[in-house]
N, C-alpha and C positions, 0 to 999 in steps of 0.2 A: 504494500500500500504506500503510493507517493502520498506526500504530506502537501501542502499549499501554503506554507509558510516558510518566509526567508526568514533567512538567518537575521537580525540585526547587526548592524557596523561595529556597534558598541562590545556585540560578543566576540567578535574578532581580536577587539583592542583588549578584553579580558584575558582571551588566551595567548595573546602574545605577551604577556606578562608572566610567565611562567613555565618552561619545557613541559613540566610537570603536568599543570592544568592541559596543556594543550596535546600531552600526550595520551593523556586519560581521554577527553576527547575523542582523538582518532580510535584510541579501541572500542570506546563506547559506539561509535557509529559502524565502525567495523561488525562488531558484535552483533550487533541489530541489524543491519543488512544481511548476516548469516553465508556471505560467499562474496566475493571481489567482483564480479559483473553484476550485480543488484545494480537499479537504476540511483545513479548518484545524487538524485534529490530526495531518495528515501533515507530521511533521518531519523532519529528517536526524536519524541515530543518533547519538547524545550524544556517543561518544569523537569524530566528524569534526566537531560543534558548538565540542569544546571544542580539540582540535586546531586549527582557526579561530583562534579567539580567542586561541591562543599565539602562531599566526605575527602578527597584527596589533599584541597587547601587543608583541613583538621589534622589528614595524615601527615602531613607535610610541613605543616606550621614552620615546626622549630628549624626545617632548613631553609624555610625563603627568609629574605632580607627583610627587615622594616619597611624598608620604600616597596618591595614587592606586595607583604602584606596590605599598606595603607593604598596601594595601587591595585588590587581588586575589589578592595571593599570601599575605594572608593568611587568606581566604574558603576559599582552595584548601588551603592547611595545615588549617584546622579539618575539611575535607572529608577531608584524608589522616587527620588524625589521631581522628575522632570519628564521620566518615560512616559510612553503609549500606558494604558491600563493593560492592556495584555499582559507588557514587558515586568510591568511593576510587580501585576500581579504572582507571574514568574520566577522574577526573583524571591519573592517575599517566600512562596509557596516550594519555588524548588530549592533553591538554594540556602536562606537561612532557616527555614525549617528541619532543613537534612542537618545545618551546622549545631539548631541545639540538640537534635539528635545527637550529633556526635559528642558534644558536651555532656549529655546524660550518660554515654558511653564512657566519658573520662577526659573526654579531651580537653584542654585549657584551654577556654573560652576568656577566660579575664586576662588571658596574655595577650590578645588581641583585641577585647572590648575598645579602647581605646582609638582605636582605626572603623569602628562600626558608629556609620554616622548616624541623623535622630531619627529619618524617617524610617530607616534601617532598626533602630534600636526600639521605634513605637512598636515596629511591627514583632519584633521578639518579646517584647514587654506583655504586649497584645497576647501572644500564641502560649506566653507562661500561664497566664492568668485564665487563658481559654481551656489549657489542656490541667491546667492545678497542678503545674511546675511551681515548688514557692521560686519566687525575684529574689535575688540575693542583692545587697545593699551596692555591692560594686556597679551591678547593672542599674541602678536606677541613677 
């Protein structure tokens, strides 16, 4: 099944921030296409794309740089705060939902709190209190 949605510009500029992200990526779409002649517009649906890339940024945290880190969660704040509703809702939905996943998992979420901007951090704020995560004080 072809998909009818392009990629946005902005997730290009995410993944070139990173070998990492962008490697995960290609095997994600690999994966999903299930064989190398699949038609090249058949991608996985954006929130399980960007979902990805949150668990592998968690995996990864401690080996990207500061500027690395504050450069995709700050691609992803401009997407909360100025994107399409699609986009926003995308991000919100795939990506920092999977990241406090991974923080329930273990992962250091307050080592990077500080690079997650507000409209970013309403939305986590938002998804604690929706699913009866207590908010730890660092987050608010």
């Amino acid at each position: 099944m072809t998909t009818s949605f392009s990629t946005p510009a902005w997730f290009g500029d995410l993944l070139g921030v990173s070998d990492v992200l962008a490697a995960k990526d290609r095997a994600g779409v690999v994966y999903w296409r299930g064989f190398e002649d699949a038609d090249p517009d058949d991608v996985p649906p954006f929130t399980f794309r960007l979902a990805d890339l949150a668990t592998v940024f968690a995996d990864h945290a401690a080996e990207q740089t500061s500027e690395q880190k504050q450069r995709v969660l700050g691609i992803l704040e401009e997407v909360q705060a100025s994107g399409s509703e699609h986009d926003s809702t995308a991000v919100a939905t795939g990506f920092f939902e999977a990241l406090l996943n991974a923080w329930d998992e273990g992962f250091d979420l307050q080592a990077v709190w500080e690079y997650v901007g507000s409209e970013s951090r309403e939305h986590c704020l938002a998804w604690n209190e929706f699913t009866g995560v207590p908010t730890p004080d660092w987050m608010r």
